[in-house]
PQR file of N, CA, C, O and H, with PARSE charges and radii, in Angstrom:
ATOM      1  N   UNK A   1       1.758  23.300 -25.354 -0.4000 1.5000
ATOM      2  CA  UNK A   1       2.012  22.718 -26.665 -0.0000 2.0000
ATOM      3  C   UNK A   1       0.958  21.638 -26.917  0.5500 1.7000
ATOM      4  O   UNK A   1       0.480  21.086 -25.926 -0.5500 1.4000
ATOM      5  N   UNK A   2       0.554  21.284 -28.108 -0.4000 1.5000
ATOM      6  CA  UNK A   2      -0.992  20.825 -28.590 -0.0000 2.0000
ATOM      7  C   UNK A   2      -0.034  19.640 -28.519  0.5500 1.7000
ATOM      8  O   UNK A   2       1.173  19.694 -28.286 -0.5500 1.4000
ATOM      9  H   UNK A   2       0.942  21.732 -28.914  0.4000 1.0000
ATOM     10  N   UNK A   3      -0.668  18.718 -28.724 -0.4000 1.5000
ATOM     11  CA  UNK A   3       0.037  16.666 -28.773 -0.0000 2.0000
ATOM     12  C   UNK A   3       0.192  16.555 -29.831  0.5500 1.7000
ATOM     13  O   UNK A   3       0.980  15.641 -30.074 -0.5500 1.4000
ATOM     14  H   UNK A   3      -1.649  18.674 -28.913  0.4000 1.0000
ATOM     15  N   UNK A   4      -0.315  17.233 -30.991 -0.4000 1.5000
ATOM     16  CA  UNK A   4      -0.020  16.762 -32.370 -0.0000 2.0000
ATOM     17  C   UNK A   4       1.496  17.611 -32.378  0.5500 1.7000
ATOM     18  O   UNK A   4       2.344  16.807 -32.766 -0.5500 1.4000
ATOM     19  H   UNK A   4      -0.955  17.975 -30.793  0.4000 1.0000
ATOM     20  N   UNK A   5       2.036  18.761 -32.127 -0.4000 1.5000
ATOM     21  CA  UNK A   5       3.024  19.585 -32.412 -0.0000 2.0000
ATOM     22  C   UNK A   5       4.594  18.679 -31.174  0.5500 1.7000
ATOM     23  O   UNK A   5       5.823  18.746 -31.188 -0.5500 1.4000
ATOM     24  H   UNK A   5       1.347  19.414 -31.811  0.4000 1.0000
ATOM     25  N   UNK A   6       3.558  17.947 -30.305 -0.4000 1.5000
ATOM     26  CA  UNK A   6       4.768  17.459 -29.564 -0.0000 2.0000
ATOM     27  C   UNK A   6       4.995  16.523 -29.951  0.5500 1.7000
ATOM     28  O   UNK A   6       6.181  16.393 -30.256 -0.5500 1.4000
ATOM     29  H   UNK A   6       2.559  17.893 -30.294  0.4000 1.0000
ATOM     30  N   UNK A   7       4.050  15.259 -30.200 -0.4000 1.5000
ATOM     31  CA  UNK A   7       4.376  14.219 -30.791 -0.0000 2.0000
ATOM     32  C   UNK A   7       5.748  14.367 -32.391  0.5500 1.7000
ATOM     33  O   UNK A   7       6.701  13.620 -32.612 -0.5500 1.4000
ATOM     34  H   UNK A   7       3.087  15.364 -29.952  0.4000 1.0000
ATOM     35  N   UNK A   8       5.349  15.428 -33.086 -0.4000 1.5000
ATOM     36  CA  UNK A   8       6.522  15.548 -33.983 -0.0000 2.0000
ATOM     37  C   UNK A   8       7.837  16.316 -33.334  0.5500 1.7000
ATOM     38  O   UNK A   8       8.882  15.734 -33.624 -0.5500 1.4000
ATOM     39  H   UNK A   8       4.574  16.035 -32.907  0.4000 1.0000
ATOM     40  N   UNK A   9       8.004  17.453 -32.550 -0.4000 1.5000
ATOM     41  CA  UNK A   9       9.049  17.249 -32.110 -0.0000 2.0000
ATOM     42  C   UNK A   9       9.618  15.918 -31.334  0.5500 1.7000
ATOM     43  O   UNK A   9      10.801  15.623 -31.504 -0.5500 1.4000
ATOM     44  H   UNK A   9       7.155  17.927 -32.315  0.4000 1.0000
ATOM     45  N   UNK A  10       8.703  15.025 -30.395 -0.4000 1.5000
ATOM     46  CA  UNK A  10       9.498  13.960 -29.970 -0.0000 2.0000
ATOM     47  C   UNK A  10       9.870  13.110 -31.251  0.5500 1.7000
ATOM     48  O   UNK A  10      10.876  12.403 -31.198 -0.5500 1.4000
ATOM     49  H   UNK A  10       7.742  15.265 -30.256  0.4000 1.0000
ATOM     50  N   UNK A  11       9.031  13.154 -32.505 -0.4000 1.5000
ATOM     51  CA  UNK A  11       9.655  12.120 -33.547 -0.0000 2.0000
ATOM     52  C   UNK A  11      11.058  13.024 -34.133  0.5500 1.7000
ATOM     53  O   UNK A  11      11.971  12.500 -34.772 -0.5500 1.4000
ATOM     54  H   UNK A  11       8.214  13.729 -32.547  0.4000 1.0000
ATOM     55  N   UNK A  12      10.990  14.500 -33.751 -0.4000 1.5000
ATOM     56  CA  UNK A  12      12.274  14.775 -34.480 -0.0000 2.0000
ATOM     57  C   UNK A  12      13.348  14.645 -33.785  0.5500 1.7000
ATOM     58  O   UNK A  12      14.418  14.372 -34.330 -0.5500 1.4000
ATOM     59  H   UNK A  12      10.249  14.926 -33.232  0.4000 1.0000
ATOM     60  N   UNK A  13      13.244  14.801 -32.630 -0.4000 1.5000
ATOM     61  CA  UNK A  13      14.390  14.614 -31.263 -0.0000 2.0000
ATOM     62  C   UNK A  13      15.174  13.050 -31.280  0.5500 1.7000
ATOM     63  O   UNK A  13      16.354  12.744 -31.110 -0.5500 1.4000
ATOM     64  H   UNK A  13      12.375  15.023 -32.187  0.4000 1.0000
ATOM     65  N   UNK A  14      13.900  12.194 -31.578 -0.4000 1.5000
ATOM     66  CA  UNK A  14      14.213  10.672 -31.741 -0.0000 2.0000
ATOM     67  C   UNK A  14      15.328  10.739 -32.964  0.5500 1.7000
ATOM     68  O   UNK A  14      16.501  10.398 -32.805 -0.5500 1.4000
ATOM     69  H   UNK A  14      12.941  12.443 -31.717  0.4000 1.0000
ATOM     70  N   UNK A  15      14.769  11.240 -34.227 -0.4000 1.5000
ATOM     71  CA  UNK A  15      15.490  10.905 -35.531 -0.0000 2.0000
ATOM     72  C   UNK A  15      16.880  11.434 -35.050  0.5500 1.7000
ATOM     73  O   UNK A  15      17.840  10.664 -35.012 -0.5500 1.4000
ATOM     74  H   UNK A  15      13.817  11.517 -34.355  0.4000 1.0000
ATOM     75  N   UNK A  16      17.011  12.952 -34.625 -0.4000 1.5000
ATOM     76  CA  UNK A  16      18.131  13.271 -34.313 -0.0000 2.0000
ATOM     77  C   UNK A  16      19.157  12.412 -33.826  0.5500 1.7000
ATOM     78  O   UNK A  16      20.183  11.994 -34.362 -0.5500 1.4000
ATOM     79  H   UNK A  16      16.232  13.578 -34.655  0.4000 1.0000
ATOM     80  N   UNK A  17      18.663  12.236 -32.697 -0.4000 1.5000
ATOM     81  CA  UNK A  17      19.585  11.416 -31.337 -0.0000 2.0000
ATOM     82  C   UNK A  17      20.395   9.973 -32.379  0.5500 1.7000
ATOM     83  O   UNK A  17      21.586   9.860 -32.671 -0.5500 1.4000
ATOM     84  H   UNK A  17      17.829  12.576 -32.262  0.4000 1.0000
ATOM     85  N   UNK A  18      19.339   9.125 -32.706 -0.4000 1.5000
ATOM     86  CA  UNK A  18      19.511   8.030 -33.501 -0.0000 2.0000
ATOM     87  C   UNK A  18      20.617   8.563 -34.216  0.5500 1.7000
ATOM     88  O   UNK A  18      21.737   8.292 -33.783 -0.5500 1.4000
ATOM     89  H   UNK A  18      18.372   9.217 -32.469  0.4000 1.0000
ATOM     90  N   UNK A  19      20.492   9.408 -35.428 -0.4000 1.5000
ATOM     91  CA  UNK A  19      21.241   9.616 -36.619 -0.0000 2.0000
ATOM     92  C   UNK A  19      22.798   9.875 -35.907  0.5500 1.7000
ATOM     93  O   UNK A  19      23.811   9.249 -36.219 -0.5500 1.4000
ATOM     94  H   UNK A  19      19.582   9.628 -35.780  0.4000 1.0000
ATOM     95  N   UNK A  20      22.732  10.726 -35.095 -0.4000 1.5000
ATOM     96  CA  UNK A  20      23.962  11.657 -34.269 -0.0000 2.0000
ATOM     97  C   UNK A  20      24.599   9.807 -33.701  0.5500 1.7000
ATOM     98  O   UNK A  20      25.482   9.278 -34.376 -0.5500 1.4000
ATOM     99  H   UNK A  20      21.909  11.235 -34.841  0.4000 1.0000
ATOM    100  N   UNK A  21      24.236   9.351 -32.940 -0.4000 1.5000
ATOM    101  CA  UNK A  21      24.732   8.278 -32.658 -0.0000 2.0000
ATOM    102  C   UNK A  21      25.182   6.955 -33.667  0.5500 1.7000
ATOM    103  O   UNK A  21      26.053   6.101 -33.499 -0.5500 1.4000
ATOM    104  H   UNK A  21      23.519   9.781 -32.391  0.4000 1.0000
ATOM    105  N   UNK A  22      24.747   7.049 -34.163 -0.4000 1.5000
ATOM    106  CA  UNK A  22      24.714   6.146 -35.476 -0.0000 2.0000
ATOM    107  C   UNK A  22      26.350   6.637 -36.021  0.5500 1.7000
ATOM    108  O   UNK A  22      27.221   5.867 -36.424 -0.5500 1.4000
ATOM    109  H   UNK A  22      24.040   7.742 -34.298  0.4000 1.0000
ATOM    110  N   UNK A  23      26.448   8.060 -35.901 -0.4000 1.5000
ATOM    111  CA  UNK A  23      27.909   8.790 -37.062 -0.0000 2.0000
ATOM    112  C   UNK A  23      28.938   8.586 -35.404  0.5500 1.7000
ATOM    113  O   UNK A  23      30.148   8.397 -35.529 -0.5500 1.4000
ATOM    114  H   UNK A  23      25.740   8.686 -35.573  0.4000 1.0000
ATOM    115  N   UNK A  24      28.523   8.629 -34.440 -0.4000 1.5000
ATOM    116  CA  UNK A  24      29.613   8.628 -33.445 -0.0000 2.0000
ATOM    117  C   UNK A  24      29.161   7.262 -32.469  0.5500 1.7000
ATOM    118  O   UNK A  24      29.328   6.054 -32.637 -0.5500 1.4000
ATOM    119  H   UNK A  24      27.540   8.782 -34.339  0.4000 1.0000
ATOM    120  N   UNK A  25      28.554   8.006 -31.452 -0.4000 1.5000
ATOM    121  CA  UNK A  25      28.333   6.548 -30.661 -0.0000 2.0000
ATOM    122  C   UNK A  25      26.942   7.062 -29.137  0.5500 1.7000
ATOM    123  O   UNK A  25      26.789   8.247 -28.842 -0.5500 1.4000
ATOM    124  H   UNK A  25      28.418   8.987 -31.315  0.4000 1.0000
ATOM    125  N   UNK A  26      26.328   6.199 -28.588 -0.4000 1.5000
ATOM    126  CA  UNK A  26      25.366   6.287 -27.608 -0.0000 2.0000
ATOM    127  C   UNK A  26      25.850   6.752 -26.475  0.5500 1.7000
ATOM    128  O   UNK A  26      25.122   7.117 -25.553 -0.5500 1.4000
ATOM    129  H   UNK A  26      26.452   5.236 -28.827  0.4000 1.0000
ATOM    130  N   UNK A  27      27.084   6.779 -26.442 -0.4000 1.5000
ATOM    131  CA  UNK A  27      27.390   7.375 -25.224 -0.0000 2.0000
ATOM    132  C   UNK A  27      28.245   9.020 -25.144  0.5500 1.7000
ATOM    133  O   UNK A  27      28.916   9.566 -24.268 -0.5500 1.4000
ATOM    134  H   UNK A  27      27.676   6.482 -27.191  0.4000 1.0000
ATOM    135  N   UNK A  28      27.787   9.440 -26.605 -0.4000 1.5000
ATOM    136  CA  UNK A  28      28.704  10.764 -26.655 -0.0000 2.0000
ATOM    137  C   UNK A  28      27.717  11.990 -26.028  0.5500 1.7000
ATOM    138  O   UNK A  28      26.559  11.682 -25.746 -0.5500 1.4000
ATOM    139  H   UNK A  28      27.242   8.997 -27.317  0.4000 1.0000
ATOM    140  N   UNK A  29      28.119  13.205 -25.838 -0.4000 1.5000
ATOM    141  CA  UNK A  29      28.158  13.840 -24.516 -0.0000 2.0000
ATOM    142  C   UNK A  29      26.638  14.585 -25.306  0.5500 1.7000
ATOM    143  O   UNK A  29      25.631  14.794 -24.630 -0.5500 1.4000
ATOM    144  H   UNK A  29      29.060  13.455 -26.067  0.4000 1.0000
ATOM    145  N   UNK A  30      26.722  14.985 -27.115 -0.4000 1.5000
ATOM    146  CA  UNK A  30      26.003  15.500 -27.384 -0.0000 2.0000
ATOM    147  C   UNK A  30      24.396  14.387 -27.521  0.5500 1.7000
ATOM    148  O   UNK A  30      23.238  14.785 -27.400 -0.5500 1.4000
ATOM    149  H   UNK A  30      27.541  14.815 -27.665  0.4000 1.0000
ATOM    150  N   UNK A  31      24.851  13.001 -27.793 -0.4000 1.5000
ATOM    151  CA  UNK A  31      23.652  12.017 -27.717 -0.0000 2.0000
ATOM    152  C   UNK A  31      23.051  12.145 -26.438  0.5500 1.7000
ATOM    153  O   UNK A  31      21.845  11.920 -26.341 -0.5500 1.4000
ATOM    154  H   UNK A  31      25.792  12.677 -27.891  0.4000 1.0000
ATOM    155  N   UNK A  32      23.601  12.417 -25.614 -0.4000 1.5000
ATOM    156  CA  UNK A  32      23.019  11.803 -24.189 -0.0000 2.0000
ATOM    157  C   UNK A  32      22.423  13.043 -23.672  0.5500 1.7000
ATOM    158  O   UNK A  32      21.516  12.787 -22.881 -0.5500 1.4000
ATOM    159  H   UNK A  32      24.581  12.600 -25.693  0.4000 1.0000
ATOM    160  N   UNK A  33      22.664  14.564 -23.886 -0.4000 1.5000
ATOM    161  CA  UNK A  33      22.039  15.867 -24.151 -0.0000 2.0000
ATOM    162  C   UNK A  33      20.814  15.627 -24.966  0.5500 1.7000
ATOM    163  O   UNK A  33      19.765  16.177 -24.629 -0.5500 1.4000
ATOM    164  H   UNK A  33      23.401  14.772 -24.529  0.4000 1.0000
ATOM    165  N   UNK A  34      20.861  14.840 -26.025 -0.4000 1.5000
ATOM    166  CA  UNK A  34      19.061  14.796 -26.953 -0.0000 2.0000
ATOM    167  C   UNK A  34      18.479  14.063 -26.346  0.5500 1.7000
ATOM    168  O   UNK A  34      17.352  14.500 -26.116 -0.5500 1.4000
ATOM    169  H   UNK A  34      21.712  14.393 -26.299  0.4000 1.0000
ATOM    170  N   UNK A  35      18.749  12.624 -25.722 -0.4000 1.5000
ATOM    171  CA  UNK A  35      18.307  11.989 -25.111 -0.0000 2.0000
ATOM    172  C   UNK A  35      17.337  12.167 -23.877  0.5500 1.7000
ATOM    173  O   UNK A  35      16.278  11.637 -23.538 -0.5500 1.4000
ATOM    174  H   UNK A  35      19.665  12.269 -25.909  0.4000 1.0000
ATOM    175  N   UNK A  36      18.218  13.212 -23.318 -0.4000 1.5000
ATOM    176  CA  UNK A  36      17.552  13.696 -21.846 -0.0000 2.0000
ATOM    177  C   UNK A  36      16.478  15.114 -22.390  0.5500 1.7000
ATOM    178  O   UNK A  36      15.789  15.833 -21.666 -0.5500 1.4000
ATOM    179  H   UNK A  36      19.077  13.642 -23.594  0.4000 1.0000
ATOM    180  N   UNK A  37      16.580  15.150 -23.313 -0.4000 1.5000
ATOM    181  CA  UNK A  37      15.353  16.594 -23.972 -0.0000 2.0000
ATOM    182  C   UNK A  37      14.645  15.123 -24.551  0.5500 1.7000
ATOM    183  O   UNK A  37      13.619  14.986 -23.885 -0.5500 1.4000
ATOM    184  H   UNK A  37      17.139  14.566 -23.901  0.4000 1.0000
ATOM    185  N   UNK A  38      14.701  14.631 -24.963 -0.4000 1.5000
ATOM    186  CA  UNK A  38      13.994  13.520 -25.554 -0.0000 2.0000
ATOM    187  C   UNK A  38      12.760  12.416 -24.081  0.5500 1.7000
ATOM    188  O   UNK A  38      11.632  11.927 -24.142 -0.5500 1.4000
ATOM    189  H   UNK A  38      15.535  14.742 -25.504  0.4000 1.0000
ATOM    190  N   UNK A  39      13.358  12.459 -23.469 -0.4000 1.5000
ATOM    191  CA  UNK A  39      13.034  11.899 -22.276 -0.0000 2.0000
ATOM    192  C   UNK A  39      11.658  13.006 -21.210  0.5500 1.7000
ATOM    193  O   UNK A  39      10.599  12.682 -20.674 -0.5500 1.4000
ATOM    194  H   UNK A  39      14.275  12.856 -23.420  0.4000 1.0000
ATOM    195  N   UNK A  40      12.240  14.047 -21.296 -0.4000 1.5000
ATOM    196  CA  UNK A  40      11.456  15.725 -21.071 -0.0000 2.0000
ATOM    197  C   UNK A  40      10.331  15.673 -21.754  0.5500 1.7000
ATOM    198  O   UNK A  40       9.238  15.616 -21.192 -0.5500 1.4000
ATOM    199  H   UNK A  40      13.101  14.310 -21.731  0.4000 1.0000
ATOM    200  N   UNK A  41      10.541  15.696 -23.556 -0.4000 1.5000
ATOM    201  CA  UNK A  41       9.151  15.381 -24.071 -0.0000 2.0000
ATOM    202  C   UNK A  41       8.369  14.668 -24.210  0.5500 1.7000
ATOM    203  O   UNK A  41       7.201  14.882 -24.535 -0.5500 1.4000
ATOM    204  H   UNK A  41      11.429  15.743 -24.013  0.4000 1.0000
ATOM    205  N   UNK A  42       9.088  13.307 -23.898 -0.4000 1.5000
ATOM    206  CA  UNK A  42       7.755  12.059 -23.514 -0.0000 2.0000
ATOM    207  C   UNK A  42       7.628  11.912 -22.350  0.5500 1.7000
ATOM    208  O   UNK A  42       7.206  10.799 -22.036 -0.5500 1.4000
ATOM    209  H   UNK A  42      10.036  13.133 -23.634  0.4000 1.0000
ATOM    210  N   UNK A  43       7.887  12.812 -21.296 -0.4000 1.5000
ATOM    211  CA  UNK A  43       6.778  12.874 -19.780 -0.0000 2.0000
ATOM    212  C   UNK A  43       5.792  14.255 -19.922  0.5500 1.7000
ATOM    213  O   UNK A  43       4.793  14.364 -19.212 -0.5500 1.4000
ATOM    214  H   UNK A  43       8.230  13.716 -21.551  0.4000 1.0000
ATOM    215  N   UNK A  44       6.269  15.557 -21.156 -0.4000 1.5000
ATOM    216  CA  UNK A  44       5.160  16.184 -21.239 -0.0000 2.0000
ATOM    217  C   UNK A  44       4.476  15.611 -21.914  0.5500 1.7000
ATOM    218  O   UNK A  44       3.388  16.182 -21.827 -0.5500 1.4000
ATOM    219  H   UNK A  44       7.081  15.468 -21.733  0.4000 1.0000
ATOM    220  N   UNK A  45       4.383  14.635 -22.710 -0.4000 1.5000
ATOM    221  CA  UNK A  45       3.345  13.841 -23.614 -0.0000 2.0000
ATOM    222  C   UNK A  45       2.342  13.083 -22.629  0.5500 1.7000
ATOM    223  O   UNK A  45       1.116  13.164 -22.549 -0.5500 1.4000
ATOM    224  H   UNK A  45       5.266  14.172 -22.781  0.4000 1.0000
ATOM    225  N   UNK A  46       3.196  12.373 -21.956 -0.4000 1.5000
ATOM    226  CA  UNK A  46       2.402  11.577 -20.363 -0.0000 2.0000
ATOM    227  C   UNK A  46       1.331  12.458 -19.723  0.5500 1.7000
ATOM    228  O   UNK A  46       0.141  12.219 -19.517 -0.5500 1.4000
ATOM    229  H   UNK A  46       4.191  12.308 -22.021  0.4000 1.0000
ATOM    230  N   UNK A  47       2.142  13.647 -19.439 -0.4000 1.5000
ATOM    231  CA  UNK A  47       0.873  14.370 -18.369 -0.0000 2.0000
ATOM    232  C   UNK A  47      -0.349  15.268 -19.610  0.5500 1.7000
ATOM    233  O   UNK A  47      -1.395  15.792 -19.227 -0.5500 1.4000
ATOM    234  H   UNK A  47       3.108  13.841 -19.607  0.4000 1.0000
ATOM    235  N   UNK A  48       0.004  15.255 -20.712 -0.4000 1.5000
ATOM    236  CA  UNK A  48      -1.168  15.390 -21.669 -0.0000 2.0000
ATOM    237  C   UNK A  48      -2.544  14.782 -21.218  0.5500 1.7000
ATOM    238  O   UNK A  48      -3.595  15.281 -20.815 -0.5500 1.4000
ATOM    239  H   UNK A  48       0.853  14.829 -21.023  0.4000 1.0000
ATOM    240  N   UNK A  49      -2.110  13.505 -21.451 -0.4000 1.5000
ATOM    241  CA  UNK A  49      -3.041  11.915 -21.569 -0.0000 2.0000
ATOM    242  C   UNK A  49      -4.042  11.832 -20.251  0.5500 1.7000
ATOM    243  O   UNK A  49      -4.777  10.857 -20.095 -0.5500 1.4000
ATOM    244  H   UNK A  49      -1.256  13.100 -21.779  0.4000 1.0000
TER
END
């Protein structure tokens, strides 16, 4: 995956997670599931660099 195409999925994963938590809470089962895909794409962003 090119850095420009990951960098926007990690900005969409971010918006997600945020919004989803925002309507429930940071510790619900589906936040903490985006979180950890969220976490996945900023260490493939790392080994890009």
């Amino acid at each position: 995956m090119a850095a420009a195409e990951l960098l926007e999925e990690i900005e969409d994963c971010r918006n997600h997670m945020v919004n989803l938590a925002m309507k429930t809470s940071f510790s619900d089962k589906k936040v903490v599931e985006i979180s950890v895909r969220l976490d996945q794409l900023l260490n493939q962003f790392e080994q890009l660099k």
